[in-house]
Backbone as JSON Lines, residues from 0, in Angstrom:
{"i":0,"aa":"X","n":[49.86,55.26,-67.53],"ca":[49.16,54.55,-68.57],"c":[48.45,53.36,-67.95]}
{"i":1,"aa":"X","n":[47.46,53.44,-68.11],"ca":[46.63,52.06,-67.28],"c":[45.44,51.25,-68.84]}
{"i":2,"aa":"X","n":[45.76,50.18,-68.94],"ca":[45.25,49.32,-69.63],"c":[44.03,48.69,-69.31]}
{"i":3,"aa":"X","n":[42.92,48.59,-69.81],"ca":[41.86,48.0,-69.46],"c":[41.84,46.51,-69.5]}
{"i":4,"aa":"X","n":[42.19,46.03,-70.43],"ca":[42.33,44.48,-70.68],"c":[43.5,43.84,-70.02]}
{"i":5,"aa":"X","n":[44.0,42.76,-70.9],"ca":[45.13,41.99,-70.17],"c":[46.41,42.81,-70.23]}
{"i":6,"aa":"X","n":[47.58,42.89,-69.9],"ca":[48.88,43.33,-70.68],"c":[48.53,42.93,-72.07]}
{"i":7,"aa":"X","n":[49.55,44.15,-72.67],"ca":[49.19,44.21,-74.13],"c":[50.8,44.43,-74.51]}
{"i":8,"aa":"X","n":[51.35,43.63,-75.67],"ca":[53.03,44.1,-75.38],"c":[53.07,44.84,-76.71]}
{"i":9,"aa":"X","n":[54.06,45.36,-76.26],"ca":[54.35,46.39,-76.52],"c":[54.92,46.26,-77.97]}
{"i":10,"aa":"X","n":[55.05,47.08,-79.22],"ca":[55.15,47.54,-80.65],"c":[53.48,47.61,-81.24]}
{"i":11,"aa":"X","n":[53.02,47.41,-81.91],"ca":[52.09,47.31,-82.69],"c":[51.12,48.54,-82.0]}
{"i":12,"aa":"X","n":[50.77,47.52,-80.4],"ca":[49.61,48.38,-79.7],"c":[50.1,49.4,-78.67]}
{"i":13,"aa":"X","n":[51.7,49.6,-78.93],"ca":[52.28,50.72,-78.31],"c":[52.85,52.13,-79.28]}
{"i":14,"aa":"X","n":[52.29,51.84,-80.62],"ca":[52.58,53.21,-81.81],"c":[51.91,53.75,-81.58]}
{"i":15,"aa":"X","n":[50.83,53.24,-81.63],"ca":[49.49,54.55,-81.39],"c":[50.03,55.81,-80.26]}
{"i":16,"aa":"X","n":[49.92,55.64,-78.84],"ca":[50.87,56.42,-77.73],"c":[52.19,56.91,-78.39]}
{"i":17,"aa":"X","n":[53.02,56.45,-78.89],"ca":[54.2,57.24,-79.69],"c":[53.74,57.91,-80.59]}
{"i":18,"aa":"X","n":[53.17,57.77,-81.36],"ca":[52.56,58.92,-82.78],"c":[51.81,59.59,-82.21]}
{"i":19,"aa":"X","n":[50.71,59.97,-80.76],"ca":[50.55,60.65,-80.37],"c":[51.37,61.7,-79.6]}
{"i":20,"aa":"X","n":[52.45,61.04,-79.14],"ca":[53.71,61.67,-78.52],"c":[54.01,62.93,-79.43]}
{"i":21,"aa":"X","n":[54.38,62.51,-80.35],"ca":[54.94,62.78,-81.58],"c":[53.95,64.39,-82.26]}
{"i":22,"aa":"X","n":[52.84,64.25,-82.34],"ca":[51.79,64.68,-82.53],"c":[51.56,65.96,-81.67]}
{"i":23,"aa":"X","n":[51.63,65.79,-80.43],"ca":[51.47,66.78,-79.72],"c":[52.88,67.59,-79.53]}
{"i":24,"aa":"X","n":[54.15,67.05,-79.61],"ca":[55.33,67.7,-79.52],"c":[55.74,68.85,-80.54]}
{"i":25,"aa":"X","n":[54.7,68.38,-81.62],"ca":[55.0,68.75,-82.83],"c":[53.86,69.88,-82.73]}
{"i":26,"aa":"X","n":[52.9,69.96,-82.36],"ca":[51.81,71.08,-82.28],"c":[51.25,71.64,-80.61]}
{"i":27,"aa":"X","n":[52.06,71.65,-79.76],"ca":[51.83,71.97,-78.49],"c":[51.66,73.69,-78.64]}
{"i":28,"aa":"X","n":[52.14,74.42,-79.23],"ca":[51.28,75.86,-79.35],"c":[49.71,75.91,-79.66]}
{"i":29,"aa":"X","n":[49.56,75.41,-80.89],"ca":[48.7,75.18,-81.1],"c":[47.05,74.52,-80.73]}
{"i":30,"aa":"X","n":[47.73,73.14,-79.61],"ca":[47.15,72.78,-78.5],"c":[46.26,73.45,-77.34]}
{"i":31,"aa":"X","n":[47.29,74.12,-76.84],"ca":[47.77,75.26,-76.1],"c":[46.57,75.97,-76.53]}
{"i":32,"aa":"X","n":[46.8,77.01,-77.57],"ca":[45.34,77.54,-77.98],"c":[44.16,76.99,-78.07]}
{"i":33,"aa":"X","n":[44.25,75.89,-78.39],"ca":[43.01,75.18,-78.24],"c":[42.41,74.7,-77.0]}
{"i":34,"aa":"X","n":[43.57,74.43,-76.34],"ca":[42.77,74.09,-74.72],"c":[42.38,75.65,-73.93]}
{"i":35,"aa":"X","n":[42.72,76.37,-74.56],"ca":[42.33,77.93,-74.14],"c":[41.38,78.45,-74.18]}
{"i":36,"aa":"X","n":[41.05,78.16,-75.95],"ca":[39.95,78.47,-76.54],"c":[38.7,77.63,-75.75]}
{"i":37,"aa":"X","n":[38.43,76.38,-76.13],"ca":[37.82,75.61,-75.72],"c":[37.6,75.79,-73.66]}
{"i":38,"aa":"X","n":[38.45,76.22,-73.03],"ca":[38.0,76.37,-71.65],"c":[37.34,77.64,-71.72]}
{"i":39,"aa":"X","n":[37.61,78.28,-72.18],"ca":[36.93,79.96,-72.04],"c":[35.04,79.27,-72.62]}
{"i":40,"aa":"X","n":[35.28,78.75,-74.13],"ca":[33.77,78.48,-73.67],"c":[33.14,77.42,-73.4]}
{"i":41,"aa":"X","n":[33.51,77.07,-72.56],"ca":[32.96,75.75,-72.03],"c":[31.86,75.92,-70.72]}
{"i":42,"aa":"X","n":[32.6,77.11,-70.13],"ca":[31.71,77.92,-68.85],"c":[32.04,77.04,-67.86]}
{"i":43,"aa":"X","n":[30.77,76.51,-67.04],"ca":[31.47,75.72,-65.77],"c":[31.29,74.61,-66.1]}
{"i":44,"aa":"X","n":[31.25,73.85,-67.47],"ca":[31.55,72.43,-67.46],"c":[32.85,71.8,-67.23]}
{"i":45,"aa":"X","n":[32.62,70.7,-66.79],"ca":[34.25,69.84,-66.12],"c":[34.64,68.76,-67.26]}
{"i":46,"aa":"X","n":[34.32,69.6,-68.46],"ca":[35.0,68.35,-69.71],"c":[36.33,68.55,-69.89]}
{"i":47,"aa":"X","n":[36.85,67.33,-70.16],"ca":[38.1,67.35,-70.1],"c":[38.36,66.81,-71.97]}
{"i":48,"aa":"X","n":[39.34,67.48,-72.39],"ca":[40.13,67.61,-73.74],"c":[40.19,65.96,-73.95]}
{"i":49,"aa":"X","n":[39.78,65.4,-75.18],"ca":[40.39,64.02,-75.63],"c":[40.52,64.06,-77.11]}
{"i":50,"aa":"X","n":[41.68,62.58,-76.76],"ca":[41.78,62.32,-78.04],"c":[41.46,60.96,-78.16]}
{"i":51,"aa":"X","n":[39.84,60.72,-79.57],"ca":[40.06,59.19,-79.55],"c":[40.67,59.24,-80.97]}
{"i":52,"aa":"X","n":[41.04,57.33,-80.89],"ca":[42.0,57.39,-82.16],"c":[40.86,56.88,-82.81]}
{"i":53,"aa":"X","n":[39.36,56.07,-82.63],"ca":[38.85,55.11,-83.06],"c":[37.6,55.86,-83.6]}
{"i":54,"aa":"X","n":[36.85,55.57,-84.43],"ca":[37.15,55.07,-85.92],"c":[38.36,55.52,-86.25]}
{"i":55,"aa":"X","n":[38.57,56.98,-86.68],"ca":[39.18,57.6,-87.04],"c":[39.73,58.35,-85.77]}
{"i":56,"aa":"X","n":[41.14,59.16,-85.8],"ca":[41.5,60.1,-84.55],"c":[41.09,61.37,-84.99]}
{"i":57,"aa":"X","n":[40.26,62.21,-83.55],"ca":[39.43,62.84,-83.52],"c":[39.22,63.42,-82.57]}
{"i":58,"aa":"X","n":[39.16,64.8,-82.38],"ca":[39.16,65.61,-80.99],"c":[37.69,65.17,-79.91]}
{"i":59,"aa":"X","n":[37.4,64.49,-78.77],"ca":[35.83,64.58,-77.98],"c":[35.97,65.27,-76.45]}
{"i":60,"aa":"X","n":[35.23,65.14,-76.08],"ca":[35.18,65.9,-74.68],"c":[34.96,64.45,-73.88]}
{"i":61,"aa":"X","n":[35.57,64.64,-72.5],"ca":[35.19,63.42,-71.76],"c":[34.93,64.45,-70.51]}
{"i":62,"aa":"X","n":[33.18,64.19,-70.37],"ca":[33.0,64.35,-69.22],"c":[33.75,63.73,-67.93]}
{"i":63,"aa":"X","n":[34.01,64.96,-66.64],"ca":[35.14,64.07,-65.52],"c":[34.33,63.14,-64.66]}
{"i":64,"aa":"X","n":[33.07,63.31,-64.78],"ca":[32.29,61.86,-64.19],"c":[32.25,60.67,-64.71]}
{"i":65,"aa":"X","n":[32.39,60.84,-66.09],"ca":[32.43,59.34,-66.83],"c":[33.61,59.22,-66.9]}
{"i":66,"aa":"X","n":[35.1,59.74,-66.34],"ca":[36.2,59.0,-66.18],"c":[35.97,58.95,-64.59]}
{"i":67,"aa":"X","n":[35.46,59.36,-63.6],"ca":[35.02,58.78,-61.71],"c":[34.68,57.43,-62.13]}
{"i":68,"aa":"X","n":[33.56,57.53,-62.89],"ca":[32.65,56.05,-62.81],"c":[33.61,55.01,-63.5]}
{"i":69,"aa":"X","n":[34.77,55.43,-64.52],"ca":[35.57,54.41,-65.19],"c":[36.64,54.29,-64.01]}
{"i":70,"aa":"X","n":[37.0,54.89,-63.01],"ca":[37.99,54.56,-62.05],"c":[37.01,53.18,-61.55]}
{"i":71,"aa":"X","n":[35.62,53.88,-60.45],"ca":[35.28,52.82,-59.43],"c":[35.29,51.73,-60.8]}
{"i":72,"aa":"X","n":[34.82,51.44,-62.16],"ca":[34.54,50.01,-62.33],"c":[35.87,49.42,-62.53]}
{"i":73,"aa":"X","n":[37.87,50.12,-62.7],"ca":[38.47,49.78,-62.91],"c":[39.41,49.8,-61.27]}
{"i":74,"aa":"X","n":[38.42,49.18,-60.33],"ca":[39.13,49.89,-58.69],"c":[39.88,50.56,-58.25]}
{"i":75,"aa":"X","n":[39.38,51.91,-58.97],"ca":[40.57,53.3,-58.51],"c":[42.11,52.93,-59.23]}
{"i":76,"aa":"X","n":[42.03,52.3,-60.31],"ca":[43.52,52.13,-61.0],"c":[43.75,53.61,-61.23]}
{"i":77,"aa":"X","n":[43.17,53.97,-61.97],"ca":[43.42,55.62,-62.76],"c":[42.84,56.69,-61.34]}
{"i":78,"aa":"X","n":[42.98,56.38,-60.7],"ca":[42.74,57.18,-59.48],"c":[43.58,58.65,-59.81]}
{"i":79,"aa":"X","n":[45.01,58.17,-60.24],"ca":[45.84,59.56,-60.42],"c":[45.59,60.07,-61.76]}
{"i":80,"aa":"X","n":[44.91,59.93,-62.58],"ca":[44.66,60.71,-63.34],"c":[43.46,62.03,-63.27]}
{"i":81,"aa":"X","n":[42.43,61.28,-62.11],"ca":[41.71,62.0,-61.18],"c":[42.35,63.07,-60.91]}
{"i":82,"aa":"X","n":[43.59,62.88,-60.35],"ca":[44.21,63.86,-59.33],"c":[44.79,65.08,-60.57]}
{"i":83,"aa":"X","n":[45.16,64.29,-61.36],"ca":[45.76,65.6,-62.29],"c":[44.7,66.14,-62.83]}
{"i":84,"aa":"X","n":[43.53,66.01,-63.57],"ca":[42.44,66.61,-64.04],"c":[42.28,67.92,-62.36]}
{"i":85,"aa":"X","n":[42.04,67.01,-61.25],"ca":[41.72,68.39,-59.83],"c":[42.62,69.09,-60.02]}
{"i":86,"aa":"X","n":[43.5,69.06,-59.93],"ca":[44.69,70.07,-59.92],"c":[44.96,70.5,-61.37]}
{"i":87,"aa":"X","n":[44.57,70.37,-61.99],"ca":[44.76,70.94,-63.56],"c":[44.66,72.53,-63.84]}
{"i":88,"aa":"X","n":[46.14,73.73,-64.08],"ca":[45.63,74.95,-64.11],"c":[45.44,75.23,-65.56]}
{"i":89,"aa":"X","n":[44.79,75.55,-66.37],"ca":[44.31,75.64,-67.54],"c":[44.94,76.98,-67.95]}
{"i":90,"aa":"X","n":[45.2,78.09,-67.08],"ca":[45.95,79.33,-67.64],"c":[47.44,78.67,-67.6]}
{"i":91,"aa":"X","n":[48.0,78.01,-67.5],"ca":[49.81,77.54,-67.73],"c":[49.53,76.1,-68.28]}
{"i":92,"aa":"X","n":[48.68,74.74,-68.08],"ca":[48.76,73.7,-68.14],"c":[47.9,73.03,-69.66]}
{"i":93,"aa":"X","n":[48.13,72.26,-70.06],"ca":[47.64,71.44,-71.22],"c":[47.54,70.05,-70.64]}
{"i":94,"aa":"X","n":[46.09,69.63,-70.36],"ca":[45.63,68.82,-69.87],"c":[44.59,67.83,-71.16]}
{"i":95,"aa":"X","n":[45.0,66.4,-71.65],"ca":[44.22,65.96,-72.71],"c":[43.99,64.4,-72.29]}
{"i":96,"aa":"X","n":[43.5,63.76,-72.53],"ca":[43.16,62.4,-72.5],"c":[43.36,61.57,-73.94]}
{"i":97,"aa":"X","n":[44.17,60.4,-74.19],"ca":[44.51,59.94,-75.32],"c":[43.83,58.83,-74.92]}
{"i":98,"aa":"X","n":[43.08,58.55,-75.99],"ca":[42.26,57.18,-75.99],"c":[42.55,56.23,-76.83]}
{"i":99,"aa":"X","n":[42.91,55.33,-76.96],"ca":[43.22,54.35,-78.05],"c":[43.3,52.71,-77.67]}
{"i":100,"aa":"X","n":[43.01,52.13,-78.32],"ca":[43.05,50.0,-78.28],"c":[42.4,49.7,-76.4]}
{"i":101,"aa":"X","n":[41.81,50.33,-76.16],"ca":[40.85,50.01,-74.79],"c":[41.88,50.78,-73.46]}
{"i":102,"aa":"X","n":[42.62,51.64,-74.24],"ca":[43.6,52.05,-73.15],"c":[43.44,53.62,-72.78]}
{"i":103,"aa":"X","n":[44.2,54.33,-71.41],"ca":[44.07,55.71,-71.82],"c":[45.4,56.17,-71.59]}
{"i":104,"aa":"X","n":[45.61,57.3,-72.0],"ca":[46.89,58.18,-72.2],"c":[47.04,59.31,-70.91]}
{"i":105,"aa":"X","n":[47.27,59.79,-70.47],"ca":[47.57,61.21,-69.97],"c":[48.51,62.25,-70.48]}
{"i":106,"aa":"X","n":[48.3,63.25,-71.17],"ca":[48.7,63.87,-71.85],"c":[48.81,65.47,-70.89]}
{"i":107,"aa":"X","n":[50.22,66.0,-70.28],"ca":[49.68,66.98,-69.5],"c":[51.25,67.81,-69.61]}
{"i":108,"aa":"X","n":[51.25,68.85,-70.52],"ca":[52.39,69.46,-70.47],"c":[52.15,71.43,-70.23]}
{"i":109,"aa":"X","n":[53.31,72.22,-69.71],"ca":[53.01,73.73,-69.64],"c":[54.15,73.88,-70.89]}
{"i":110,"aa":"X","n":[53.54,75.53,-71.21],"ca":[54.09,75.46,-72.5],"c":[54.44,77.45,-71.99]}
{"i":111,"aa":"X","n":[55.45,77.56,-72.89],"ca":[55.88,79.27,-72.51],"c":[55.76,79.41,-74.06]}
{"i":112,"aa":"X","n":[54.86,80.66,-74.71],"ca":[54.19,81.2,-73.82],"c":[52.87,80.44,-72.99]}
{"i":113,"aa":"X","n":[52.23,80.3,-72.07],"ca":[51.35,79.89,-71.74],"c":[49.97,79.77,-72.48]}
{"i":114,"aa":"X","n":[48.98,78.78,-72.34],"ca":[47.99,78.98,-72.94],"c":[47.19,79.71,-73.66]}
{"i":115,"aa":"X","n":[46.47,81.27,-72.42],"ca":[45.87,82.58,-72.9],"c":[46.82,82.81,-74.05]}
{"i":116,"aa":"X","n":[48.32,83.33,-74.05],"ca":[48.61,83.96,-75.1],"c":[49.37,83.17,-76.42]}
{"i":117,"aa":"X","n":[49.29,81.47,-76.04],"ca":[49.27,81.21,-77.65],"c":[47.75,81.44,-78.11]}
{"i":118,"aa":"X","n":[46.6,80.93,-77.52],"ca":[45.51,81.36,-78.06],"c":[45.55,82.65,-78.66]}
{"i":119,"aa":"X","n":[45.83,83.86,-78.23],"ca":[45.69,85.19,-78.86],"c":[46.93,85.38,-80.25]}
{"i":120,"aa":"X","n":[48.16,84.75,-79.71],"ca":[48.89,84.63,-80.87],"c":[48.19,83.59,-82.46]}
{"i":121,"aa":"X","n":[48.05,82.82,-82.24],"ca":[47.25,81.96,-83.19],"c":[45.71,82.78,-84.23]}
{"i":122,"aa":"X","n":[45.65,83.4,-83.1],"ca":[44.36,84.6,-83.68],"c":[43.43,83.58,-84.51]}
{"i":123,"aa":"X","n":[42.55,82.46,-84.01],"ca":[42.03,81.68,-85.07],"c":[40.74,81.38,-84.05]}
{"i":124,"aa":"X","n":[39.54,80.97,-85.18],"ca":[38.62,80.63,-83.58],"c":[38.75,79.34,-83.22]}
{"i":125,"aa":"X","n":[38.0,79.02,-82.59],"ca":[38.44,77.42,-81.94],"c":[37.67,76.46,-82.77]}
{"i":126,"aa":"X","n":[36.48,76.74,-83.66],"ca":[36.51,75.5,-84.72],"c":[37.39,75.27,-85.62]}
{"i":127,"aa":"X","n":[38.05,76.59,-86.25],"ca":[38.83,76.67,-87.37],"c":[40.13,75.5,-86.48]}
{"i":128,"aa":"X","n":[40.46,76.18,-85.31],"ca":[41.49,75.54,-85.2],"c":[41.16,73.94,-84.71]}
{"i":129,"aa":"X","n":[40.47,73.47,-84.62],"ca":[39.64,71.96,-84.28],"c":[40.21,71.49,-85.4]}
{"i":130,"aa":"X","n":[39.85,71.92,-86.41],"ca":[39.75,71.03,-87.95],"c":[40.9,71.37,-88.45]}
{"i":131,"aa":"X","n":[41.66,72.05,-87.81],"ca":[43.43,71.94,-88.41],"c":[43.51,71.05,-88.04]}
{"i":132,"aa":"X","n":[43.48,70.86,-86.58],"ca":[44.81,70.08,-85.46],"c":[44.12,68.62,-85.28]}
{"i":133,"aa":"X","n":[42.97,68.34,-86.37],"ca":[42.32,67.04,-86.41],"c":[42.77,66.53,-87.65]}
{"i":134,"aa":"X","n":[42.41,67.24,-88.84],"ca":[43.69,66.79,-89.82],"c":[44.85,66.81,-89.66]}
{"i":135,"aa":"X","n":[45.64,67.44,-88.89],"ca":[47.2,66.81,-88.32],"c":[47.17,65.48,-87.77]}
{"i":136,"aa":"X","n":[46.44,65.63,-86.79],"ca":[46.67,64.24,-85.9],"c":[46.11,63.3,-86.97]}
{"i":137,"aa":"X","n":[44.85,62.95,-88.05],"ca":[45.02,62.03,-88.62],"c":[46.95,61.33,-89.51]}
{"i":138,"aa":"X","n":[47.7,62.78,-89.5],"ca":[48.47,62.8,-90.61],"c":[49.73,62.02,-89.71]}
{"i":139,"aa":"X","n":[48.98,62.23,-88.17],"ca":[50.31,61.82,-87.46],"c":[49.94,60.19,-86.62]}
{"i":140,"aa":"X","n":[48.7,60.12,-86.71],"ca":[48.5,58.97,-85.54],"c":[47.82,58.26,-87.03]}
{"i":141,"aa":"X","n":[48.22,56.76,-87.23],"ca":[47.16,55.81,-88.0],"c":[46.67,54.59,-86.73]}
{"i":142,"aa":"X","n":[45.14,54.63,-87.47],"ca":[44.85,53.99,-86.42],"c":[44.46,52.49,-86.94]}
């Protein structure tokens, strides 16, 4: 977890990260399909899965150059989050970015069954399932 601003202590501006916790523990199949769905058509773009909480919480894509260029202006702090996005396997891994109060999250769990086949189990397309798992997370993260 790397903070952009000063230390920030912890309750108030540390729920947000717990109700996301919370959030994804609670829908990691589902996830799962979605980071499935969403890599199959993405083709060879290098966007990576996010979540911002601000206005509202809400699924975006973060290009992996505009988190390079947020390392050099934050001097390679998030350097290792770099490293997990390179090494990220998308057929076993769930790879997401949590964004919230000027901070970021790393969100990176494998799930059995693996990705491909909760996607096929879920049988849903990937907008339908966008606008589930975005009304969940409003139901689970207040921002």
């Amino acid at each position: 977890m790397f903070s952009f601003g000063s230390p920030q202590p912890v309750g108030e501006d540390g729920q947000w990260r717990q109700q996301l916790d919370w959030f994804v523990r609670e829908n990691q199949q589902e996830l799962a399909a979605l980071s499935w769905g969403l890599f199959l058509g993405k083709g060879e773009s290098d966007d990576i899965l996010g979540i911002d909480l601000q206005p509202t919480p809400h699924f975006v894509f973060c290009p992996k150059y505009t988190i390079e260029k947020l390392n050099e202006r934050v001097n390679n702090q998030i350097q290792e989050i770099l490293g997990f996005i390179d090494a990220h396997n998308p057929e076993k891994q769930v790879l997401i970015l949590g964004i919230g109060n000027g901070q970021i999250k790393l969100i990176q769990f494998e799930i059995e069954p693996p990705p491909p086949i909760c996607f096929e189990h879920i049988a849903s397309d990937v907008d339908t399932l966008l606008g589930r798992l975005e009304q969940r997370l409003s139901e689970y993260v207040q921002s």
